[in-house]
N, C-alpha and C positions, 0 to 999 in steps of 0.2 A: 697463210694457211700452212698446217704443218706434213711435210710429206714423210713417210716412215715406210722403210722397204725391212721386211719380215723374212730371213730367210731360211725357210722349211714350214711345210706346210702342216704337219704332223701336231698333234695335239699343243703343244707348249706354244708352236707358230700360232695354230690360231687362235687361242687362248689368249695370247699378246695381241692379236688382231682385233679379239672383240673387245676386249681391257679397252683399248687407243679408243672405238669408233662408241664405244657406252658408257663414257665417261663424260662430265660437263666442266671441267677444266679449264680446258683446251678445247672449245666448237670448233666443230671440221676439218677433226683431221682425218686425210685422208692414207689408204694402206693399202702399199702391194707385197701381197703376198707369192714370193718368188720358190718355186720347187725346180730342183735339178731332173725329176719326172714329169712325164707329161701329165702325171694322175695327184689329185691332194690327198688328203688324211695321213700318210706316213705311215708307221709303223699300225696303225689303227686299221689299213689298208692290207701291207705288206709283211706283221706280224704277229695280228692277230690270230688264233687258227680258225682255218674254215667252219668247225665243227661247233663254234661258239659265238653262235649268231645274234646272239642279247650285245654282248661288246661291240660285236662290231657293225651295232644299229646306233653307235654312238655316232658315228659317219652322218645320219641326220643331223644332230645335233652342230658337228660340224658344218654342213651343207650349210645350214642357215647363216654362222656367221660369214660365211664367203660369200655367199649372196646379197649380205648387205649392201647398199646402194653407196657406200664411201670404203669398201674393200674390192678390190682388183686379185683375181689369182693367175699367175704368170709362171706355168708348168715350161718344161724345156728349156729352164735356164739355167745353166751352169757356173754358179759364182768361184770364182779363183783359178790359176792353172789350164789352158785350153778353153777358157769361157770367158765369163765378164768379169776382170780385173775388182779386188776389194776395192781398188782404190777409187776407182770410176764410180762405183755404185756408190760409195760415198760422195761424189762430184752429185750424184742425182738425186739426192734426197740428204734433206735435213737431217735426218738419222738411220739407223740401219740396226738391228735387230737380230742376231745370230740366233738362231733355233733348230740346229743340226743334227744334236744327237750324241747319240756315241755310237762309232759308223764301225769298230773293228771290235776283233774279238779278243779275249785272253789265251794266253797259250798256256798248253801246258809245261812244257821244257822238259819232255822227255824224250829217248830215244823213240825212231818208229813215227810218231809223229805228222811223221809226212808220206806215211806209206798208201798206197790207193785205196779207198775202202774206209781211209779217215777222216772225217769232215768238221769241219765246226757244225755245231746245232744250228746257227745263223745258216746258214747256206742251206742246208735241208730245208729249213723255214722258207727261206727264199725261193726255193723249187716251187714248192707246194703253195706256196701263196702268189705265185706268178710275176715274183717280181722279176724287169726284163733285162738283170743284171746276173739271174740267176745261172749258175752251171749248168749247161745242157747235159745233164748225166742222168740216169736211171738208177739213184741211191741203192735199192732193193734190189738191183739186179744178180741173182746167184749166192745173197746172201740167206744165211739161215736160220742165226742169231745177231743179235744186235746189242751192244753195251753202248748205254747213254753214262755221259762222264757227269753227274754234276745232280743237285737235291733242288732245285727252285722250279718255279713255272714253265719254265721253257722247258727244260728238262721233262716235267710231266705232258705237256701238250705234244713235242716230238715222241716220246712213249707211246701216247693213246693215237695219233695217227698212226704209227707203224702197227699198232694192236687194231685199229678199227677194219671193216668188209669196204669193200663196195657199197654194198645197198646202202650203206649207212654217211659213208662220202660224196654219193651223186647227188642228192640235193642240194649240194655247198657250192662254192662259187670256184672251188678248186680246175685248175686250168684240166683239160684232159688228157693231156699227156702222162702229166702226174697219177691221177685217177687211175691210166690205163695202169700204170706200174705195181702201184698200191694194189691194183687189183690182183695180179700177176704173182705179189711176191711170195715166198716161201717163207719169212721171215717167223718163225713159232715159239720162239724164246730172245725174250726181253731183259736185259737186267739192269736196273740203273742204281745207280751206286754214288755212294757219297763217302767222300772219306773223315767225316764226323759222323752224331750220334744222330738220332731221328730228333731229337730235341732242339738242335741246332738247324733243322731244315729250311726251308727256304720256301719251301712250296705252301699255299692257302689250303687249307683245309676244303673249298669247296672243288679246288682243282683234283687235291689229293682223291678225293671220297669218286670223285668220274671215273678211275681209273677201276673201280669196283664195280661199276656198272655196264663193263662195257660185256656185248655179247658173244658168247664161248669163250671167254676171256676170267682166267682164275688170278688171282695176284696173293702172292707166295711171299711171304714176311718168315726171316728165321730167326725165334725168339733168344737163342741164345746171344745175335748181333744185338739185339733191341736190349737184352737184358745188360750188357757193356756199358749203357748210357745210365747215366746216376739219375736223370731227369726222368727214364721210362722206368725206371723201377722206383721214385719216390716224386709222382708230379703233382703234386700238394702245392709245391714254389713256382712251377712253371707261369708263365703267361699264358693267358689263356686264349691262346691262337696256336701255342705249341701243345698245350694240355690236347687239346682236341686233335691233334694231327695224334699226339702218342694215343687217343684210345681209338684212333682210327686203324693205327696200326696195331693193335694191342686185340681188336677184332678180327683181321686179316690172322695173326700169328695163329690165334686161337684155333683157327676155324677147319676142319679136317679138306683134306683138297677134292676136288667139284671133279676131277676130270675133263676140264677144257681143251677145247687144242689147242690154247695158246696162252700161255705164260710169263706175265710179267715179274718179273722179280726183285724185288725192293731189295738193295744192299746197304749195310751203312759201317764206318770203321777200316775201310779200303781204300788206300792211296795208291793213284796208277803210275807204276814206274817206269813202264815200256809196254811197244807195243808192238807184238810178235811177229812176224813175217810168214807166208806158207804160199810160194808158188810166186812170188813179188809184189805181194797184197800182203793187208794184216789178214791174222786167222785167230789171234786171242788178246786179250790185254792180260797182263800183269801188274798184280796189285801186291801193297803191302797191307799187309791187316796192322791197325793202330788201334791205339787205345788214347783212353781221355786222358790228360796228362796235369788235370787239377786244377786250372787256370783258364780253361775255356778252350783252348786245342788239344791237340791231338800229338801225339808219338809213336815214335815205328817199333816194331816188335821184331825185324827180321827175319817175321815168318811170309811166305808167298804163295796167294793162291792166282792160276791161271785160269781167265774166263774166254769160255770160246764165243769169238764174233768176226763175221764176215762185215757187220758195219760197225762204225764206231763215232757217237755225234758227242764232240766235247762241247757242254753248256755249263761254262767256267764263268761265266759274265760277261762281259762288254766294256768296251774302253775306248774315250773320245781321239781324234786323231787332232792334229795341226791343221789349222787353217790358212791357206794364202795371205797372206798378211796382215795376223793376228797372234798378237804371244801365244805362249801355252807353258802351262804346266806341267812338262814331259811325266814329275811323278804322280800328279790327280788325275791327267787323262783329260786337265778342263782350263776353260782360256780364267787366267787370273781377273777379277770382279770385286767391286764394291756395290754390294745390291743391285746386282746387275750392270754396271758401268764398268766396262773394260778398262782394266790397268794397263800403263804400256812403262815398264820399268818403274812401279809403284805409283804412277801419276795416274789419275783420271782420262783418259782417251774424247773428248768432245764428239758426240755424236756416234758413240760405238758402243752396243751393249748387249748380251747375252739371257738365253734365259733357255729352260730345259735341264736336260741331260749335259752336255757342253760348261753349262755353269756350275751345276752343284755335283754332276758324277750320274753314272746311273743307278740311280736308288728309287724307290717308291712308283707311284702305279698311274695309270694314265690320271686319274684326278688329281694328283701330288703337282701336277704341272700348273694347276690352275693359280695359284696362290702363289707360285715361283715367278707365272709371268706376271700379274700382278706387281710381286715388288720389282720386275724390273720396269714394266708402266709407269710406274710413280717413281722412279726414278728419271723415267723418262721426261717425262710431264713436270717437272722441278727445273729441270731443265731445261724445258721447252724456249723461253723466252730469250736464252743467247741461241738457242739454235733457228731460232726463224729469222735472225740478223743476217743470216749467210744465205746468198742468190740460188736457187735450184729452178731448174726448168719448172715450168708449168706443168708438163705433163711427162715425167720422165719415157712412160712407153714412146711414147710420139719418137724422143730422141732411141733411144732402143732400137725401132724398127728402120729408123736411119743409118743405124752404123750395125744393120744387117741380121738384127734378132731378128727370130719368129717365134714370138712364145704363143704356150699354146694356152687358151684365152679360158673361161669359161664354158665358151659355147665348144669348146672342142673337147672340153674335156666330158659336156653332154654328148658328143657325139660318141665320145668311144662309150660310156655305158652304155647305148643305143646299140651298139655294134657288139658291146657281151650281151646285151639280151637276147640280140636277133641269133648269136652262134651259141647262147643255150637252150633256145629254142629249136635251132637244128639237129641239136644232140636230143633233145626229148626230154634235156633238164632244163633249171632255172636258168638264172644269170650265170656264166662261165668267162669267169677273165681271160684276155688277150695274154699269152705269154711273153710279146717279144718285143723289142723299140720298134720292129717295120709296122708288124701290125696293131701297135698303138700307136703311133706316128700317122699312119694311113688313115686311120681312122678318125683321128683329131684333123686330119688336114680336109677332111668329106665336109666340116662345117668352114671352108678359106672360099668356098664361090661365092659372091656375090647373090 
């Protein structure tokens, strides 16, 4: 029988989980699915926004493959470095499966940079979705404005939380500490900025068009930036996922201003060069204004305009890190693969293989993972018949709780949504996530009696 340890639980993980257990191949193989959280789903979980409750009902869809009767999910385990050795986990299973991600952020390389008041968009995410890794910080505190760095999804989803009330937050699963702050803050000018044309954006048109609907909330497009992009003044050629972002913008520009009290503002043709200081915090970013430069980027012009923000979330993209005892391609950001089979100095690695983020970068959208882990399945599965030659335990958990795991099982990870229900229910909302390791630890441990 073939055993296969998956690690990350997050769409591409279990996607590779149900690929292995719904295939007729290879009969019975069996999968644990290992998370360094005591919670599954991943980023479906942890980076979804609250506000966008269709997505993140895809968590059913996941639920089900976890609960298949030949998948194991084993939260609280920490593969590599202070946890369980790559190499071991390779001792316990026939194969082993990377599904990680891409866990760090891009920088920008500008001065300022690290000044208090400036975050990555990742970490603000992190706040607001309860992950228990997150900075204890109150992002919106004493800020007034806010500049987002960056034109893609995330970018637009950190926008529209810092633009949404309360009333329209407390229904979400967002932890409450967050909520309180959100509620609290003074934040009334938004400006998110990209240093290419709107043509070039990054963001989906259905994400784009939210940010128009949110309440007392005006979004401010200045048509002279739009009109810089060759694409919004002649989009005949465009693709038509960009066409539709420019006449979405192309109606905001139009549209005389609503008088909201709060203000989003669409920037595009600004590259940030530093980031200003006022009292030992930022207080503005500095940009340069660029133009297209014929070839698909952009070039600087030498002119500078300063934008005032007490916060600042750079959403630059995302970049794989090094894993304990797996090459990596310092310039891809991704461990080097042949359909999914880990290279170890251009050779084929036996029983070692990748799939997600990690293997191809982070590009495309949670469905994009489905057909990634797929070919590394079949990959896997080609393989199978030298790797069942080699002895692995019977039951790797069994050895695991021997040499002093405690992973947290399925039932415990039923128990902590039992435990956000019951403390959204105290609050007079729905479900409200645990913010922190104690009290998701604690609460996976309520299902260890007998």
């Amino acid at each position: 029988m073939l055993h296969v340890a998956v690690v990350g639980s997050g769409p591409s993980g279990v996607y590779t989980a149900q690929s292995l257990v719904q295939q007729s191949q290879v009969p019975g193989v069996r999968v644990d699915v290992l998370d360094r959280l005591p919670c599954p789903y991943g980023l479906v979980r942890y980076g979804v926004a609250p506000d966008h409750e269709k997505i993140k009902s895809l968590q059913n869809n996941l639920r089900t493959v976890l609960e298949h009767e030949r998948v194991r999910f084993l939260g609280g385990v920490r593969v590599g470095p202070d946890g369980l050795p790559a190499a071991r986990l390779r001792e316990l299973y026939h194969a082993v499966v990377y599904c990680v991600g891409a866990a760090a952020d891009r920088r920008l390389g500008v001065p300022g940079e690290e000044l208090p008041g400036s975050w990555s968009a990742t970490e603000f995410v992190s706040w607001y979705s309860a992950h228990p890794d997150a900075a204890a910080d109150r992002f919106v505190l004493g800020a007034r404005a806010a500049v987002v760095i960056g034109v893609g999804n995330v970018a637009v989803d950190v926008t529209r939380i810092l633009a949404r009330g309360a009333a329209e937050l407390s229904p979400t699963d967002m932890p409450q500490a967050a909520l309180s702050a959100l509620a609290e803050s003074h934040v009334r000018e938004i400006h998110m900025v990209g240093r290419r044309g709107p043509s070039q954006a990054r963001f989906t048109t259905k994400e784009l068009r939210e940010l128009g609907g949110l309440p007392d909330t005006e979004v401010v497009v200045d048509p002279e930036e739009l009109a810089l992009d060759p694409g919004y003044t002649d989009p005949a050629g465009l693709p038509s996922a960009q066409r539709r972002n420019v006449e979405v913008l192309r109606g905001w520009a139009e549209r005389p201003p609503l008088g909201a009290s709060r203000r989003i503002r669409l920037r595009f043709f600004l590259r940030p060069v530093e980031l200003l200081p006022e009292a030992g915090r930022v207080d503005a970013v500095r940009f340069e204004r660029t133009v297209p430069d014929g070839h698909g980027g952009v070039t600087g012009t030498g002119r500078y305009e300063d934008i005032e923000a007490q916060l600042v979330l750079r959403s630059v993209g995302y970049r794989g890190v090094p894993l304990d005892g797996l090459p990596f391609d310092a310039d891809r950001g991704t461990v080097p693969h042949l359909a999914g089979r880990v290279l170890r100095d251009g050779s084929v690695a036996p029983g070692e293989y990748v799939a997600g983020w990690i293997k191809r970068g982070p590009t495309g959208v949670i469905g994009t993972n489905r057909p990634c882990a797929k070919e590394t399945v079949t990959s896997l599965l080609e393989d199978a018949p030298a790797l069942v030659r080699r002895e692995v335990p019977d039951d790797p958990l069994a050895v695991l709780r021997a040499e002093g795991l405690r992973p947290v099982e399925w039932a415990g990870w039923q128990a902590i949504e039992r435990a956000e229900a019951e403390l959204g229910a105290s609050l007079g909302r729905g479900v409200v996530k645990l913010p922190d390791w104690r009290s998701l630890m604690e609460a996976a441990r309520q299902d260890s009696a007998p």
